[in-house]
N, C-alpha and C positions, 0 to 999 in steps of 0.2 A: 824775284818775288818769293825766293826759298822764306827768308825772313818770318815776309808777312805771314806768311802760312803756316809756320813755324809757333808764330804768335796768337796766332787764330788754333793751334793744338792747344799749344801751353796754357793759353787763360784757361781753357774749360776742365785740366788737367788742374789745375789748382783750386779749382771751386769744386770739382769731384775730392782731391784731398781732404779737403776742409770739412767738407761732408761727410769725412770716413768711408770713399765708396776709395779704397785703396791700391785695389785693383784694376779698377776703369783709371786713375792718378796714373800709378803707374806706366800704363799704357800711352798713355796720353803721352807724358813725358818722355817716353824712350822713343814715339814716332815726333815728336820734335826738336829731341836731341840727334835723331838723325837729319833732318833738315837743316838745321844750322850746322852740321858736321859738311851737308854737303853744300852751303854755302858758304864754307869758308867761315863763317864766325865762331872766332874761339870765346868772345866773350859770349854770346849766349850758351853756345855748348857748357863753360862751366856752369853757367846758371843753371840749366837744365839739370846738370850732373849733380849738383847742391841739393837742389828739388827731387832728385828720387834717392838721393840719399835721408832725406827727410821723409820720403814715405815709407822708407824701410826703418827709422827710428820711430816714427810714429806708432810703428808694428812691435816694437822692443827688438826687432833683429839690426842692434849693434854692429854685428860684426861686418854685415852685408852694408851699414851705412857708412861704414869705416871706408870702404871699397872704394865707394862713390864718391866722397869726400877726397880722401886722397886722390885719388883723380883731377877730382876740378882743384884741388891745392895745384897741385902741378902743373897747370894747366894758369892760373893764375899768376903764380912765379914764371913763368916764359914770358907770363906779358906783363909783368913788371905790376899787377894787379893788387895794392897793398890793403885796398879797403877789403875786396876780395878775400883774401888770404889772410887777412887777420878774422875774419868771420868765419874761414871753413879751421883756421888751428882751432877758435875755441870750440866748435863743431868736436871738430877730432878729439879737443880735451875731455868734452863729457861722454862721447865714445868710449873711449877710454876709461875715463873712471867707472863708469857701469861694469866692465870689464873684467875690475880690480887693478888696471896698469895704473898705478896711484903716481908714480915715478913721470912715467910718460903723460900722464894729465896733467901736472904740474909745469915740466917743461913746456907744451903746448900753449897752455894758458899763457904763461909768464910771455913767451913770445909773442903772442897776441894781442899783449899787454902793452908790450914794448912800440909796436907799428901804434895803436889806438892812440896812446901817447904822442905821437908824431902828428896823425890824422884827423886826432880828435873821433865823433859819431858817439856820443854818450851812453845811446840805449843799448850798442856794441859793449861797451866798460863796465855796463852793467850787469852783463851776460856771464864778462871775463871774472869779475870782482866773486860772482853767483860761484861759479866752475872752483876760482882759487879758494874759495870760502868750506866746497863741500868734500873738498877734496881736503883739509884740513880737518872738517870732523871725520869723514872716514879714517884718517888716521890719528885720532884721540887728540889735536890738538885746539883746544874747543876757543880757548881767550883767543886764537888766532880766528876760528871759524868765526866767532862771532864778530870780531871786528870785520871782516872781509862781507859778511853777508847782511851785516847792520848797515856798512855804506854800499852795496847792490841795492839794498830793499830802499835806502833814501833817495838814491840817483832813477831807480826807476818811479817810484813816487815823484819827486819831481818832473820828468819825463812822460808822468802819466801812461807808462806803458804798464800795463795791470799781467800780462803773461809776465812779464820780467818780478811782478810784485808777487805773483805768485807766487812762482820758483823760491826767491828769498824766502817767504814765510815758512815753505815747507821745509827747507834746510833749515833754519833755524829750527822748525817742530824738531829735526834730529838731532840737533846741539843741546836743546833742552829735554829731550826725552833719556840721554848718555846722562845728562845733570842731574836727573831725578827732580827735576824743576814740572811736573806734572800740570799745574794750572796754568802757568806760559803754556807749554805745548799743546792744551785744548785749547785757549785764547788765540793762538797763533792757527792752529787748523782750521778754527769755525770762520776766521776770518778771511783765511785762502778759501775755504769751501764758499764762503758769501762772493767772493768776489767772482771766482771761477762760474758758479749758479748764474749771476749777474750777465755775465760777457757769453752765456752758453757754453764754456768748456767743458766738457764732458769729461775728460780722460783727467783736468786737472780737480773734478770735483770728484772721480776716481780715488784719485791719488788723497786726496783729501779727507775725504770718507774713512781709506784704509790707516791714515795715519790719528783719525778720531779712534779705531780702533784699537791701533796701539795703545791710546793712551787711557782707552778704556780696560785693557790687558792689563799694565802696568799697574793701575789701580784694585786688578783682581775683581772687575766686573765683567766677569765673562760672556754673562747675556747678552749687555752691551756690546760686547767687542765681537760677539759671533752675530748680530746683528747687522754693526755699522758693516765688518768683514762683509756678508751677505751682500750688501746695497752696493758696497765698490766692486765685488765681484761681476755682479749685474751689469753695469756701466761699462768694465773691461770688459767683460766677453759681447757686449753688442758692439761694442767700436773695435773689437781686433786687436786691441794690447796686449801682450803677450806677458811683458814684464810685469805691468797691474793685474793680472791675471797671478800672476806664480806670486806676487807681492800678498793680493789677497787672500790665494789658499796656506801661504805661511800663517796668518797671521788668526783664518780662521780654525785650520790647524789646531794651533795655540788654543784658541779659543776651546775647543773641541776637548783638548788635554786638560785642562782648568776645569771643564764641566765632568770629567770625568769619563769620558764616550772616549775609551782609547782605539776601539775600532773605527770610531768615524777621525779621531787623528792621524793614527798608523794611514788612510787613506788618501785620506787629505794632502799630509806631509809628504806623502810619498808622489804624489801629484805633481805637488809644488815644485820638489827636487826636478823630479825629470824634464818640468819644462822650466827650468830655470838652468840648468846644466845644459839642453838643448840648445837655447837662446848664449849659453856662454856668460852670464849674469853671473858670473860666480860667486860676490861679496853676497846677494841675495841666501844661493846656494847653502852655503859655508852657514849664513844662518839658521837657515831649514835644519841643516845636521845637528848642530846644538838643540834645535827646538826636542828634534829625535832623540838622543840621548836623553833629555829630560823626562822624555814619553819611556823611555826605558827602563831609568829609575823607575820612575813613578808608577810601574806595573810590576816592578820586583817585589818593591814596598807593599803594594797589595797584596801582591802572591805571601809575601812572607808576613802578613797580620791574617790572610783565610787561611793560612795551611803552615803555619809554625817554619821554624829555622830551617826544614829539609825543603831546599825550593835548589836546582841546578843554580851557579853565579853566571851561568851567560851572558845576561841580561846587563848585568854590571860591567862584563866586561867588554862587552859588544859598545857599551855606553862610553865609556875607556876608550877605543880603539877611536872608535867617532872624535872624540876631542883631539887624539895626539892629532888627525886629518886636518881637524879646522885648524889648532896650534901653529903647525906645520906649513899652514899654505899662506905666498904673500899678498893673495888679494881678499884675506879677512878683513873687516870692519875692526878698527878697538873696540868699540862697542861687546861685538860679539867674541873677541879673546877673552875679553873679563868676564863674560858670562860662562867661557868653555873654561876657564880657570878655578873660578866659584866652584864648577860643578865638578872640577878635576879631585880639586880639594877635598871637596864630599868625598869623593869616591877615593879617593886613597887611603886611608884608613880602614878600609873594607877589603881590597884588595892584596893578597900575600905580593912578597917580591915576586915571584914566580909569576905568577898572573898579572903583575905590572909588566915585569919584562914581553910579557909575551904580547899585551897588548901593543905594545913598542913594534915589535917583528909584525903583525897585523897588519899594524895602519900603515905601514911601509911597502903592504904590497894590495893595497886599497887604493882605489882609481875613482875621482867622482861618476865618471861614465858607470861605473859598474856600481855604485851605492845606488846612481839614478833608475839605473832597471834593477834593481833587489838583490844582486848577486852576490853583494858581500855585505858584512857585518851586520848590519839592519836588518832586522827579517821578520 
């Protein structure tokens, strides 16, 4: 009878997920993943183990779904489980790429590419195509991204699976927002936000919301963008995301620098950081510090039009040191290297060799943990 009981945890453990009540899910989950453990069934245990792996992504704690995942992978390769295990790699690939392991989200996918192939499951291929796709804009190669997230978005449109139509639309919004292609990427969010609204997702009308935002930033309407910011922030802090959370205080941040409020920036950003370094998010992260650096500028430049050329160059060079960190680290976004280049460029000119170099020696002994609590360069 372990099973049944087993079953009778786990349904109401999925209908609390679904609900966002994440902590009664969780629960549930891990007293029915011990009942199939003691009845001997491996195939429910990995299911189980898949399922609180998912409620720890649903939280943006990546690392902790990593865990779980690998688990039920291995757990699925003993029992020769291919459908299985081709659904926890590409698990583990978008793990992964939140991460910044760009390297290791490619090989997972591709594998998981490879079995789907074999097994067929369409809305599976759909997932994988979504993964190989966004993992290709994070690294600047966008003809690739788009091809890869044009046939996601068609397979799930065929399939009519609308979470999977999602997902496409919003990578693609980052394929076109990298492009400077600004009308696609509100055409493409309002559409994921319509659809997400539709079906009641919350987190993905989140995510939707904050990337109307962006593309209200990019256009230099800040009102706009510390508004829509506002409305995804709201969304993520009542459902628990973590990532949509630190995703929106970047972005209102920004916003916040644009309007000119570098006290409510400097806060904001510094928010952001910390829970986005917390969660391990680091391509996020790595953004945030560019946004800083520009907040940095941007308050020198003032200092030095109210109060003439005698202003300390800290500021500049604290701005300085923040870039060579993002430069330097390999789970930046392209995206965000051309913007910490852009701004490098600025700032070279301004700086003597002496004070280049020294920025150099800086950011080499700068740690994101320690920018995240304040205790170096950023201040």
């Amino acid at each position: 009878m372990q099973p049944v009981r087993a079953e009778c945890v786990y349904i109401p453990g999925g209908s609390a997920g679904a609900g966002g009540d994440y902590a009664r899910a969780g629960r549930l989950f891990q007293e029915s993943l011990a009942l199939y453990r003691d009845a001997g069934d491996q195939f429910g245990a990995a299911e189980l183990l898949t399922c609180l792996g998912g409620v720890a992504y649903d939280q943006g704690g990546f690392v902790e779904a990593r865990r779980w995942w690998e688990e039920a992978c291995a757990v699925c390769r003993r029992l020769g489980d291919r459908n299985g295990l081709a659904r926890l790699l590409n698990n583990l690939a978008e793990a992964a790429r939140f991460l910044g392991e760009y390297a290791e989200a490619r090989r997972q996918s591709e594998e998981s590419l490879a079995l789907l192939h074999d097994i067929g499951h369409g809305w599976q291929l759909a997932g994988v195509l979504y993964n190989l796709g966004a993992v290709a804009q994070c690294e600047g190669r966008a003809a690739e991204a788009r091809q890869r997230l044009g046939a996601s978005l068609q397979l799930a449109r065929q399939l009519g699976h609308p979470r999977a139509v999602g997902l496409a639309l919003l990578a693609l919004v980052c394929v076109a927002l990298d492009e400077g292609a600004l009308d696609e990427a509100q055409t493409l969010a309002e559409e994921a936000l319509r659809l997400y609204q539709d079906i009641g997702h919350r987190r993905g009308a989140a995510y939707s919301l904050g990337f109307l935002a962006q593309v209200a930033s990019h256009r230099d309407d800040a009102i706009a963008a510390k508004r829509l910011a506002e409305e995804s922030l709201a969304i993520a802090r009542e459902i628990g995301d973590k990532l949509a959370i630190g995703a929106a205080l970047r972005t209102l941040g920004g916003a916040y620098r644009q309007l000119g409020l570098d006290g409510a920036a400097e806060q904001t950003l510094g928010a952001a950081l910390s829970l986005l370094v917390d969660i391990r998010v680091l391509p996020e992260a790595l953004d945030v510090i560019v946004e800083q650096a520009e907040l940095l500028v941007q308050r020198r430049a003032a200092a030095r039009r109210a109060v003439g050329e005698m202003v300390p160059s800290s500021p500049e060079e604290d701005a300085a040191a923040l870039l060579v960190v993002v430069l330097g680290h390999p789970a930046a976004w392209q995206s965000t290297r051309v913007r910490a280049e852009q701004l490098q460029a600025n700032l070279h000119g301004r700086l003597s060799p002496e004070a280049r170099a020294l920025t150099q020696h800086r950011a080499r002994e700068i740690s994101l943990e320690a920018l995240a609590a304040g205790r170096a360069a950023y201040r």
